[in-house]
N, C-alpha and C positions, 0 to 999 in steps of 0.2 A: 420512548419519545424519539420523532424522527429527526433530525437536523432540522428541519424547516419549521418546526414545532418549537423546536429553541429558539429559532429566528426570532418566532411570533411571540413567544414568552418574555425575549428577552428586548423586544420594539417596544412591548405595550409595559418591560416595568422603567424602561428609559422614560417614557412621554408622563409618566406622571410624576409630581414631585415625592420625594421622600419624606417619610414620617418627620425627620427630625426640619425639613425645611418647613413643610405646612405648618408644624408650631411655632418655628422662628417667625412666618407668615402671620398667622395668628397673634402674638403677641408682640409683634412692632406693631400692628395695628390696633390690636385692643388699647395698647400702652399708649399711641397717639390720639386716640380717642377718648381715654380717660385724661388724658392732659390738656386736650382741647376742652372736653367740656368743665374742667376744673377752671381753667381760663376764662371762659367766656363765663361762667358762674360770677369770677370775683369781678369781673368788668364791667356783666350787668348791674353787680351789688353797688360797686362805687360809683358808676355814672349816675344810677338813680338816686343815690345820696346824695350827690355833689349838684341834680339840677335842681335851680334855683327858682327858678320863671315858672313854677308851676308846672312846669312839663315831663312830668316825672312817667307818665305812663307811653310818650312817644321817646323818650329817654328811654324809657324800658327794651321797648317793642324792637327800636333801633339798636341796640345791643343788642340782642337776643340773636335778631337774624346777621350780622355781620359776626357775633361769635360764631355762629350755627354754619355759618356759609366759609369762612374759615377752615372751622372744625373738619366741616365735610370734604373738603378741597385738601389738607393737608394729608387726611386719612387714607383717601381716595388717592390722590396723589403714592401714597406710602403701601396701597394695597395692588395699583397696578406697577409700579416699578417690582416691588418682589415678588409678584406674577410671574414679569417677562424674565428677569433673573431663574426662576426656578424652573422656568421652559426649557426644553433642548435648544 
């Protein structure tokens, strides 16, 4: 292998992350996503039990999506920060 051939071996295994970051990747993300949506689970449970005016099912709908939009925002949020960490 020539020098220049190391070069190029050794460019293309810097720019990718390591085995062991892509699963720290992986599971701070999974783990904030299975926490969000456990969250937004018990939120929508109790807001729609606790409304009273009959408005149980825009009670519902309205949870749903401010968990969901949350969720997604947190995760998202946790998916591109240790992205840009695990880039050169």
């Amino acid at each position: 292998m020539t020098a220049q051939e190391c070069r190029r071996v050794k460019d293309d295994t810097a720019a990718r992350p390591s085995r062991n970051e892509e699963k720290l990747l992986n599971s701070l993300v999974r783990k904030n996503l299975a926490i969000g949506l456990v969250i937004t689970a018990v939120m929508t449970t109790l807001s729609v039990f606790m409304a009273d005016d009959g408005s149980k099912m825009a009670e519902f709908k309205l949870s749903l999506m401010v968990g969901f939009l949350v969720t997604g925002a947190v995760t998202g949020g946790t998916w591109l920060l240790q992205r840009k960490r695990a880039a050169p």
